[in-house]
Steps between C-alpha positions, in 0.01 A plus 500: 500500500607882458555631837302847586814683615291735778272167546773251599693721690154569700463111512855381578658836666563479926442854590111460354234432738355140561171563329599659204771237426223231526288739252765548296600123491164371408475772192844381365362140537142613323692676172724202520170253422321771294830495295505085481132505425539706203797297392299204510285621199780505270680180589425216238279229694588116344310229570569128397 
């Protein structure tokens, strides 16, 4: 995934408050799985 530069550091960063690091975790997890869920559409499916 493409890391949100102000996002992550919000996410990952020690001097940011408990809650918003938890916030900020759970939106870089949600963009990660919009982001695979879009990818899925384009990905050739094969069955045999």
């Amino acid at each position: 995934m493409n890391r949100m530069p102000a996002l992550w550091a919000a996410a990952y960063g020690s001097q940011t408050p408990r809650l918003r690091r938890y916030l900020a975790r759970r939106a870089v997890h949600l963009a990660a799985f919009i982001k695979a869920l879009a990818l899925a559409d384009h990905r050739p499916f094969m069955s045999l």
